[in-house]
C-alpha positions as CSV (number, residue, x, y, z in Angstrom):
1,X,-7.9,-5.9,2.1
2,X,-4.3,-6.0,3.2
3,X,-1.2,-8.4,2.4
4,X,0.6,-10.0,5.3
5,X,4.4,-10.4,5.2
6,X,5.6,-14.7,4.0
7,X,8.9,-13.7,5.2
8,X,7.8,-13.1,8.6
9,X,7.9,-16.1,11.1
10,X,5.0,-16.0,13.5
11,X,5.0,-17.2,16.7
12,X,2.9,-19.6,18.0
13,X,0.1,-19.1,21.2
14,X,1.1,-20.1,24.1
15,X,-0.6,-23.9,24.7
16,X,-3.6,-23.3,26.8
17,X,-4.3,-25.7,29.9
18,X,-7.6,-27.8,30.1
19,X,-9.4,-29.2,32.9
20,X,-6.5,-28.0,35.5
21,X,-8.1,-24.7,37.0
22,X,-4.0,-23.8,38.5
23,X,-2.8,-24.0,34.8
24,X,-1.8,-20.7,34.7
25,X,-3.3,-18.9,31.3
26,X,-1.3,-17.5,28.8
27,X,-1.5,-13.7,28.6
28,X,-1.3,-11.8,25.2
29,X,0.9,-9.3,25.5
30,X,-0.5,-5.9,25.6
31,X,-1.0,-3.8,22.3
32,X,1.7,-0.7,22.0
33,X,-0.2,2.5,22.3
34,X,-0.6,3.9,19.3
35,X,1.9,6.5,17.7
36,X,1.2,9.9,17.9
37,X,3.9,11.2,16.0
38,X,6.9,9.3,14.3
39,X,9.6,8.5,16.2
40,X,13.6,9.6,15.6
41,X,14.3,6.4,14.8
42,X,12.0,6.4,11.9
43,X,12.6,9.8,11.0
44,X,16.3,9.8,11.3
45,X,16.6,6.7,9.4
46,X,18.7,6.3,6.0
47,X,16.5,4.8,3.7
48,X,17.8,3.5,0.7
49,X,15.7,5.5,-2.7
50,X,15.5,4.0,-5.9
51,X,16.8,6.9,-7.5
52,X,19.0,10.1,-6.5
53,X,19.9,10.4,-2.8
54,X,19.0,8.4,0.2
55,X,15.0,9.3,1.7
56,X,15.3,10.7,5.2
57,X,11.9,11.5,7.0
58,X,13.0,14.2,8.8
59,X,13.7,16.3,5.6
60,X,9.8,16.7,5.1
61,X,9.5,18.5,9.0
62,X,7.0,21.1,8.3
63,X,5.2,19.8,5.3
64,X,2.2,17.1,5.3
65,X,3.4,13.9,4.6
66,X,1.6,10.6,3.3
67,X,4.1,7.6,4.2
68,X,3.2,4.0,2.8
69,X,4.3,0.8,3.2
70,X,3.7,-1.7,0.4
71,X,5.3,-4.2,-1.9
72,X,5.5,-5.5,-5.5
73,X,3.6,-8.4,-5.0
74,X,1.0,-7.3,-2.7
75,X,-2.6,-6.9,-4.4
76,X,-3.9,-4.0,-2.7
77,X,-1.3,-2.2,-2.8
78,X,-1.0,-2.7,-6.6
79,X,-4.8,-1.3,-6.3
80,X,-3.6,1.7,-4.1
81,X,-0.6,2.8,-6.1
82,X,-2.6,4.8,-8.5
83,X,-5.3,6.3,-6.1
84,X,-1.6,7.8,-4.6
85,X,-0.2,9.0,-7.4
86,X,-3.8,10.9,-7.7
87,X,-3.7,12.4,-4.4
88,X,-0.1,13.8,-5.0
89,X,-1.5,15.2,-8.2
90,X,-4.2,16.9,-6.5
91,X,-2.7,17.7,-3.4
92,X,1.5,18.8,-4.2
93,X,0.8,22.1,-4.5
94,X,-1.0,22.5,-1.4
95,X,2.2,21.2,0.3
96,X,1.3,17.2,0.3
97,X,4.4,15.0,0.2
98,X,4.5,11.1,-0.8
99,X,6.9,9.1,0.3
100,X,6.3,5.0,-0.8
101,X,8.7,2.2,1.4
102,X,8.8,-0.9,0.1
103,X,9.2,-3.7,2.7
104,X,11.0,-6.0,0.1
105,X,14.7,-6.5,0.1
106,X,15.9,-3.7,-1.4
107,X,18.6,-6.0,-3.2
108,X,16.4,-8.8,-4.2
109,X,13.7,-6.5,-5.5
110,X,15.7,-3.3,-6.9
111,X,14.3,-4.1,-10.6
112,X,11.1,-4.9,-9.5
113,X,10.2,-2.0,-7.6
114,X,11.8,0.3,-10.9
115,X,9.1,-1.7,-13.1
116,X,6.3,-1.0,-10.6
117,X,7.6,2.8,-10.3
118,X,7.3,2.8,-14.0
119,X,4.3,1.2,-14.9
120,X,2.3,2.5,-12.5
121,X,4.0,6.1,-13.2
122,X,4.8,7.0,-9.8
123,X,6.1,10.5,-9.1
124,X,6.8,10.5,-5.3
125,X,9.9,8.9,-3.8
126,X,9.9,5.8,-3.4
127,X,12.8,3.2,-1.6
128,X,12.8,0.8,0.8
129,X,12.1,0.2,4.8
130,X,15.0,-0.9,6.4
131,X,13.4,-4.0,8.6
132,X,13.4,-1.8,12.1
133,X,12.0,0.6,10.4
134,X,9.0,-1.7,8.8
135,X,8.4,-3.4,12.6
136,X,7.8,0.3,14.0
137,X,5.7,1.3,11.3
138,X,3.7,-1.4,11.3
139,X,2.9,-1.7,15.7
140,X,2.3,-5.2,15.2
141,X,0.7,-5.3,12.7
142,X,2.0,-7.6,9.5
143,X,-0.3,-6.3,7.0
144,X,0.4,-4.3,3.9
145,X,-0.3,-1.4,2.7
146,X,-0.2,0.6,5.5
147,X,-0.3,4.7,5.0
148,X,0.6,7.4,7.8
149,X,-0.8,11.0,6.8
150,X,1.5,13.4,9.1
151,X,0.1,16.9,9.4
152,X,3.0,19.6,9.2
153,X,3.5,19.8,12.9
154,X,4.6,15.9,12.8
155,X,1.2,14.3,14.5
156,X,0.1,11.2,13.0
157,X,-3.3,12.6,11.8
158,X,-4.6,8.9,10.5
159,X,-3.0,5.5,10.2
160,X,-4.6,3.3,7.4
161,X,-3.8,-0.3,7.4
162,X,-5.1,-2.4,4.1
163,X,-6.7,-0.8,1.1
164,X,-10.8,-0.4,-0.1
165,X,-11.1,0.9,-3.1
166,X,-14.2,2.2,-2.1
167,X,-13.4,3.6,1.0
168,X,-9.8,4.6,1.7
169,X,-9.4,6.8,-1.1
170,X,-11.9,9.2,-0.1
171,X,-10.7,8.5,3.7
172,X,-7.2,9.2,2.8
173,X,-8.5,12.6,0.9
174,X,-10.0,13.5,4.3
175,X,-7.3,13.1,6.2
176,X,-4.8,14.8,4.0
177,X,-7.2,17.6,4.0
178,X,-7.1,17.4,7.5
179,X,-3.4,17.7,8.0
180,X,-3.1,20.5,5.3
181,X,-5.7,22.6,7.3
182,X,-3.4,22.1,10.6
183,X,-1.2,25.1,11.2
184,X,0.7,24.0,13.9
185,X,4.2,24.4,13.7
186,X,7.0,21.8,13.0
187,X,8.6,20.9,16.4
């Protein structure tokens, strides 16, 4: 199950034609490929933390990194939160970074997000995705929580989009486990 973003405005489809075979047809515009690795602009960004200096992506080049998107007031993410802080238990000191960006407003939410960090005792970094940030991330696709595991060498090894607690956690494992066992080097 996944959240979508309230914030969000979505567009309408285009009015299709009946009965008029010259109506032209309106033409969904064509899915962007899918990421392979995260782009400058993502791991260049300045990313406001909730505590001690601003995240950077780019500062975890060469380690395997688990990025997720998610928000206070999103279900499954509140389900996922603790099956993350288990996998960065288990899997730190094989080199596994966590990094959790919350899509709220960092200004608006600030206190919530230091309650969630708290109660769900969270001990990865966690801040905020700047809006260009969240869009890119996301490839069209409004719907929270969404986790990138990033082997060291910077490829996308899996892209996870909504949360089954009987399914992703063991999926995520694999995939981490994956990444950690690829040696290539950091670009």
């Amino acid at each position: 199950s996944s959240c979508s973003s309230s914030d969000e405005k979505r567009q309408a489809p285009a009015p299709v034609a009946r009965n008029n075979e010259s109506a032209p047809q309106p033409v969904a515009p064509a899915a962007p490929a899918p990421m392979v690795t995260l782009p400058m602009s993502i791991t260049d960004a300045e990313l406001k933390a909730v505590t001690g200096a601003p995240i950077k992506l780019s500062t975890y080049n060469g380690k395997v990194l688990l990025v997720n998107l998610w928000a206070t007031w999103c279900g499954p993410c509140r389900l996922e939160t603790p099956e993350l802080v288990k996998l960065h238990k288990e899997f730190r000191a094989q080199g596994l970074e966590v990094v959790g960006l919350s899509t709220e407003n960092p200004d608006a939410s600030a206190d919530k997000v230091r309650e969630f960090v708290h109660n769900f005792d969270v001990d990865y970094r966690i801040g905020w995705a700047t809006p260009e940030v969240a869009i890119t991330l996301m490839q069209g696709r409004d719907a929270i929580p969404q986790s990138f595991v990033i082997s060291r060498s910077g490829r996308i090894v899996r892209r996870f989009v909504g949360f089954n607690p009987m399914d992703t956690p063991q999926q995520i494992r694999t995939a981490i486990q994956e990444a950690l066992n690829d040696k290539g080097a950091a670009d």
